[in-house]
C-alpha positions as CSV (number, residue, x, y, z in Angstrom):
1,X,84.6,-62.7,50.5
2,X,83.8,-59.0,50.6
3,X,86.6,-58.3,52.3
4,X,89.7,-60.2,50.1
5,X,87.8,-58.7,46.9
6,X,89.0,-55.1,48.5
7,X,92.2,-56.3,49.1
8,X,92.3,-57.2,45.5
9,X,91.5,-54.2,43.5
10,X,94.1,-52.1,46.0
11,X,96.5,-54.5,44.9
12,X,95.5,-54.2,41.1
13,X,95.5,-50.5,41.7
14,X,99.0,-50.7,43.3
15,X,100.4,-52.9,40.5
16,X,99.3,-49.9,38.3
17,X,100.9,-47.3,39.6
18,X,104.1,-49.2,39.9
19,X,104.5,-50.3,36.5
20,X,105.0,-52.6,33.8
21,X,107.4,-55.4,35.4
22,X,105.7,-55.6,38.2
23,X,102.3,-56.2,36.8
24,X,102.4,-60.1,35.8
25,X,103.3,-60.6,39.4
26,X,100.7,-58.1,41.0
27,X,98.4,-60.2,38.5
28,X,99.8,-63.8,39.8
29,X,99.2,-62.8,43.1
30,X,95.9,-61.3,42.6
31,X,94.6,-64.6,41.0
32,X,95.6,-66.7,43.9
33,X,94.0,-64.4,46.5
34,X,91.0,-64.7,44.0
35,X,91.2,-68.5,43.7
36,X,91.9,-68.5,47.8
37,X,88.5,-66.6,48.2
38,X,86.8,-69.4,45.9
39,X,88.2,-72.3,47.8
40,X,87.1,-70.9,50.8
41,X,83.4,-70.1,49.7
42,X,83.2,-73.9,48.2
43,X,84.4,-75.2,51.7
44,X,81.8,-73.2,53.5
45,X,79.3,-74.1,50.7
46,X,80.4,-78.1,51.0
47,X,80.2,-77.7,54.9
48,X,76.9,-76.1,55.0
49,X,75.5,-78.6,52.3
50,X,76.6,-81.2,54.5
51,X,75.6,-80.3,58.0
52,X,72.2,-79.9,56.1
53,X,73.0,-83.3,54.9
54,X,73.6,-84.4,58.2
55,X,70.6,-83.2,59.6
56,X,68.2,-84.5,57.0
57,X,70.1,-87.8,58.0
58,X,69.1,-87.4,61.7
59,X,65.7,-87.0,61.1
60,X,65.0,-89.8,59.0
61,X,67.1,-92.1,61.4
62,X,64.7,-90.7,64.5
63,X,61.3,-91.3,62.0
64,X,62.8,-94.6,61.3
65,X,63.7,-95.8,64.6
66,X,60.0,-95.8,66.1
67,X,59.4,-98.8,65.0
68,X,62.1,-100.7,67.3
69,X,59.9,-99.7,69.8
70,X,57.2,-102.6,68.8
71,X,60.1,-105.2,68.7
72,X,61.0,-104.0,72.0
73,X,58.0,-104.0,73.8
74,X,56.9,-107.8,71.8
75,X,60.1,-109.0,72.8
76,X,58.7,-108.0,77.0
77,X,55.6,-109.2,76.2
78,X,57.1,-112.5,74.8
79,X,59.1,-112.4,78.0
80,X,56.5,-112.1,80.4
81,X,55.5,-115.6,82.5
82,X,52.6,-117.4,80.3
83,X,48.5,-116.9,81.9
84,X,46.9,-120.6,81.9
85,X,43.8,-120.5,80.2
86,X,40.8,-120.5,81.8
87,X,38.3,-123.8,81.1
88,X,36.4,-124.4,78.7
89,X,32.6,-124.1,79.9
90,X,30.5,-126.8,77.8
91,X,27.6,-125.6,75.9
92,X,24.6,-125.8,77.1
93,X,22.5,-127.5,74.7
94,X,19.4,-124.8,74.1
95,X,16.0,-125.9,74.5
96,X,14.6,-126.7,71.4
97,X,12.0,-124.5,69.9
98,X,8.6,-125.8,69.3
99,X,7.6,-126.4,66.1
100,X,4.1,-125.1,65.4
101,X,1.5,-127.4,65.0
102,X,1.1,-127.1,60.7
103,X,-2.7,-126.6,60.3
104,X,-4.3,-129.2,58.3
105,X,-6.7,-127.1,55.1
106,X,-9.8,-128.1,55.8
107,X,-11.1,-130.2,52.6
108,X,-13.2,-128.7,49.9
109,X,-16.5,-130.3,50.2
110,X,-17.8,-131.0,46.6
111,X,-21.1,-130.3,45.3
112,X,-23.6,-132.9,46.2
113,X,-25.4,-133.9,42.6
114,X,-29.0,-134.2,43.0
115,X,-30.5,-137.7,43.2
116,X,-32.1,-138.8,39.9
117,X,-35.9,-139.1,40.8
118,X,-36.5,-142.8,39.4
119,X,-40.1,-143.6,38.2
120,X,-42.2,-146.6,39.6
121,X,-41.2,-148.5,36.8
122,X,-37.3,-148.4,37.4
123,X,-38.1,-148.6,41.1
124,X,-40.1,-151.8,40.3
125,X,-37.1,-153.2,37.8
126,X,-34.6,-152.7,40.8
127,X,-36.6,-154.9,43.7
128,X,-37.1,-157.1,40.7
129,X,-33.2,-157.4,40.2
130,X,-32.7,-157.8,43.9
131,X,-35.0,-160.6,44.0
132,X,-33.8,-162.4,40.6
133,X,-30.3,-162.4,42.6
134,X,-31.2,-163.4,46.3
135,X,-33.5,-166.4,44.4
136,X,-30.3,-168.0,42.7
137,X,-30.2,-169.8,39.6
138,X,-30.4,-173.2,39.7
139,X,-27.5,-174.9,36.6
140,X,-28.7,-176.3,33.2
141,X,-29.6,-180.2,33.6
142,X,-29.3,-182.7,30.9
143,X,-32.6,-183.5,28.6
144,X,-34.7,-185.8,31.6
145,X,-37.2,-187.1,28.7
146,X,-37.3,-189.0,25.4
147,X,-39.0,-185.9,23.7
148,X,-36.2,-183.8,25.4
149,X,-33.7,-185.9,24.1
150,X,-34.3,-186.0,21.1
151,X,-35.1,-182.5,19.7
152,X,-32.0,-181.8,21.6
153,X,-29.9,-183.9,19.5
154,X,-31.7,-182.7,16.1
155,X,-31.6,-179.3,16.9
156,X,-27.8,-179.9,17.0
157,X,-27.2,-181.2,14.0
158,X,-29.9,-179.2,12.1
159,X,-28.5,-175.6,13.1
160,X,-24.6,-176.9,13.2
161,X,-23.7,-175.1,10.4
162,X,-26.4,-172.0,10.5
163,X,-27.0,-168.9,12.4
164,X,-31.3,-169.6,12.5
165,X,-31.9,-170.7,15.9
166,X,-34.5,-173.5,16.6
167,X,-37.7,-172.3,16.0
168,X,-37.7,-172.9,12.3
169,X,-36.7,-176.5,12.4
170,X,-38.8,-177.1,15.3
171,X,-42.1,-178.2,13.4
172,X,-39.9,-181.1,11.3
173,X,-38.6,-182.0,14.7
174,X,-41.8,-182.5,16.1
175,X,-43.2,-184.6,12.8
176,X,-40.2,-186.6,13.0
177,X,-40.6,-187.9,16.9
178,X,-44.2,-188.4,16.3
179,X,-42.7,-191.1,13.9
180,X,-40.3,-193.1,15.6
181,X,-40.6,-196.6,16.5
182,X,-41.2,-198.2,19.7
183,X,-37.4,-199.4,20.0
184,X,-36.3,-195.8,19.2
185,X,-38.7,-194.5,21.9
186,X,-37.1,-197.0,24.4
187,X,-33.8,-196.1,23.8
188,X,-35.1,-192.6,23.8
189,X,-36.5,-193.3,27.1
190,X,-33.6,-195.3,28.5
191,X,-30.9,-192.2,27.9
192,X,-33.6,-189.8,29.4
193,X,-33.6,-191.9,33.0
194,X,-30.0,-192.1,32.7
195,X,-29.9,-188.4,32.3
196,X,-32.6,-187.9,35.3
197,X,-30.4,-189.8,37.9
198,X,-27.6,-187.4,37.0
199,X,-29.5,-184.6,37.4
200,X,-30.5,-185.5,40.9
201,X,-27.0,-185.6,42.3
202,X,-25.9,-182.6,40.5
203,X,-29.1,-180.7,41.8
204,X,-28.4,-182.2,45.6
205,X,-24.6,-180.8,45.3
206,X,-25.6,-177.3,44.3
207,X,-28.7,-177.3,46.8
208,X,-25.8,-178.0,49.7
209,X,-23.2,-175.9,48.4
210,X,-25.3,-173.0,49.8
211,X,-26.4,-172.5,53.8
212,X,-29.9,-173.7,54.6
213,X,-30.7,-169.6,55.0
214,X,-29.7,-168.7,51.6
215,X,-32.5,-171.3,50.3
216,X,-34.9,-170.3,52.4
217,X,-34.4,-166.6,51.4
218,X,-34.3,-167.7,47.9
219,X,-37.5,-169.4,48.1
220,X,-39.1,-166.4,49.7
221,X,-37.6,-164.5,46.7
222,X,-39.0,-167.3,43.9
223,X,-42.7,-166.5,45.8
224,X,-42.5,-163.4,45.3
225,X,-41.3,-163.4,41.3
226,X,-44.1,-165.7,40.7
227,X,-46.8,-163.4,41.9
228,X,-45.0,-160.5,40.6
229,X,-44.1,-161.3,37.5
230,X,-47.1,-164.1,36.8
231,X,-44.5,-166.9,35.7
232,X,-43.9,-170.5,37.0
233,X,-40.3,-170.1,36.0
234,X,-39.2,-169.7,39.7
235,X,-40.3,-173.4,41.3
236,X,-39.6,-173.7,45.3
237,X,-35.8,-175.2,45.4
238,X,-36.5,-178.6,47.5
239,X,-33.5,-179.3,49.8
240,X,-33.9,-182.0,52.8
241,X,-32.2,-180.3,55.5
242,X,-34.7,-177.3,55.8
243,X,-37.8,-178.5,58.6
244,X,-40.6,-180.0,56.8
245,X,-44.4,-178.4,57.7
246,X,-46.1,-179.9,60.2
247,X,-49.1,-181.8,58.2
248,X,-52.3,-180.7,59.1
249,X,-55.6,-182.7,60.2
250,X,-57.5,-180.9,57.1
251,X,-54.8,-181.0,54.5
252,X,-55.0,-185.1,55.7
253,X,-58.5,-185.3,55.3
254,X,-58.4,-183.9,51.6
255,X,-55.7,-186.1,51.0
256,X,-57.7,-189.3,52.1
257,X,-60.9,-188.1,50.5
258,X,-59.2,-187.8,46.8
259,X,-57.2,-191.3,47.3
260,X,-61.0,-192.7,47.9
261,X,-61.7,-191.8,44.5
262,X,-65.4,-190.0,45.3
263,X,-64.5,-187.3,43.8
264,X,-63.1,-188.3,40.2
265,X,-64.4,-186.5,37.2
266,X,-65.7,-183.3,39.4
267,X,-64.1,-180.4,39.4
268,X,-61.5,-178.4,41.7
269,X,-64.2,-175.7,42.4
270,X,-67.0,-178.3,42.9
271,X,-64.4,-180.8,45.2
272,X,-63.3,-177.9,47.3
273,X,-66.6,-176.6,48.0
274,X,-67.9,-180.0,48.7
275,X,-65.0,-181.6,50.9
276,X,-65.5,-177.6,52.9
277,X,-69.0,-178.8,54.0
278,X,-67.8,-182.3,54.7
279,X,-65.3,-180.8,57.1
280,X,-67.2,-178.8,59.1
281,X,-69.4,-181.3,59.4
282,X,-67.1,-183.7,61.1
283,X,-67.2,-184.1,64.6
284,X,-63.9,-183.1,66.8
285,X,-63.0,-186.2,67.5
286,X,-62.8,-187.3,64.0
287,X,-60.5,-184.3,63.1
288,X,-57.4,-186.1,64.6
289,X,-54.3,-186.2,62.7
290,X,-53.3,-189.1,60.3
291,X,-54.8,-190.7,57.2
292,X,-58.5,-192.5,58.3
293,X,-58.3,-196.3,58.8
């Protein structure tokens, strides 16, 4: 480039000293040197643009080509003769753990209440209810005689229709029996043996419908309500199947020495004291056992 611009201002400079008719020409040829020089430098610029090109080119096709290595080397791996698998071991079953034994809470004792200290008296009234129970109580009979009967009857239809209980009609009552006839007596009487005879079966059923053991216990209980609490309301329940005392020689002799009759219009004290002495007095062969001939 250096080198045709020199060659172009000696050729300008030559044009000028030659003159006028040749300068167009010197200038034509001058221009196309010039535009020589220019085609040349964009040929060398083009060709070093492009062998930079080129080599750009080259280096992305080398960074880009690694990659075919992988297909390469899964396509020999692919190739290569297939491992058989090695069994399958079976699981062992682990031994199970033991569970710890969950330990029970011990319970929460609660505070023991004192015992109420009870007073003889509600002492007393508990053996009394314990004996009121193991004695039994024998079921309401019918009216057994003519007296019976008949206040029962009035004092039904006296209190029917009030809420006073007998005691207030009970004198009237009384008046009223003292003044019935004979025939109103008998039937009186009549209806109260009827009743009686009803009673007895119905007493025998409830007797047996307990064990010989439970009357015998209830009797020991009646005994002892009747000294306890002074009251004939507990009477001995009389039932055939317990054993029957064995009668005694002096219990005999008693018997036999009232059914004489000596001893009528004297006194229990008096007759006990007396037929005492007469006992003692027998001899041992006359205390034998049975009534005397």
């Amino acid at each position: 480039m250096i080198m045709l611009s020199t060659i172009g201002r000696a050729a300008v400079r030559r044009v000028v000293a030659r003159g006028p008719q040749s300068t167009n020409r010197s200038l034509q040829s001058v221009w196309q040197l010039q535009r020589v020089a220019a085609v040349e430098q964009a040929d060398k610029t083009s060709s070093r643009s492009h062998a930079l090109f080129q080599s750009r080119r080259s280096y992305a096709t080398t960074t880009k080509a690694a990659p075919k290595s992988k297909s390469k080397s899964k396509s020999t791996t692919a190739a290569k003769p297939k491992t058989k698998k090695a069994p399958v071991k079976k699981a062992v079953k682990k031994p199970a753990k033991r569970k710890r034994p969950v330990l029970k809470k011990k319970p929460v004792k609660k505070p023991v209440k004192p015992k109420k200290v009870l007073t003889e008296a509600q002492k007393e009234n508990i053996v009394l209810k314990k004996l009121k129970t193991t004695a039994l109580t024998v079921p309401t009979f019918k009216p057994a005689t003519a007296w019976l009967v008949f206040a029962t009857e009035r004092v039904k239809e006296q209190t029917k229709n009030t809420k006073t209980g007998a005691a207030p009609v009970m004198k009237g009552i009384a008046e009223n029996y003292k003044s019935l006839s004979p025939s109103e007596l008998e039937s009186l009487n009549h209806a109260a043996n009827q009743n009686k005879a009803a009673n007895k079966i119905q007493y025998k059923q409830w007797v047996e419908s307990h064990t010989p053991d439970q009357i015998r216990e209830a009797n020991n209980a009646r005994r002892l309500l009747k000294k306890k609490l002074k009251s004939n309301g507990y009477p001995p329940i009389q039932d055939s199947r317990l054993p029957k005392r064995a009668t005694s020689a002096r219990f005999l002799f008693i018997q036999d020495r009232y059914a004489s009759g000596d001893l009528k219009s004297i006194g229990f004290t008096e007759a006990a004291h007396l037929l005492a002495k007469e006992w003692d007095a027998l001899p041992a062969s006359e205390r034998k056992v049975g009534p005397s001939p």
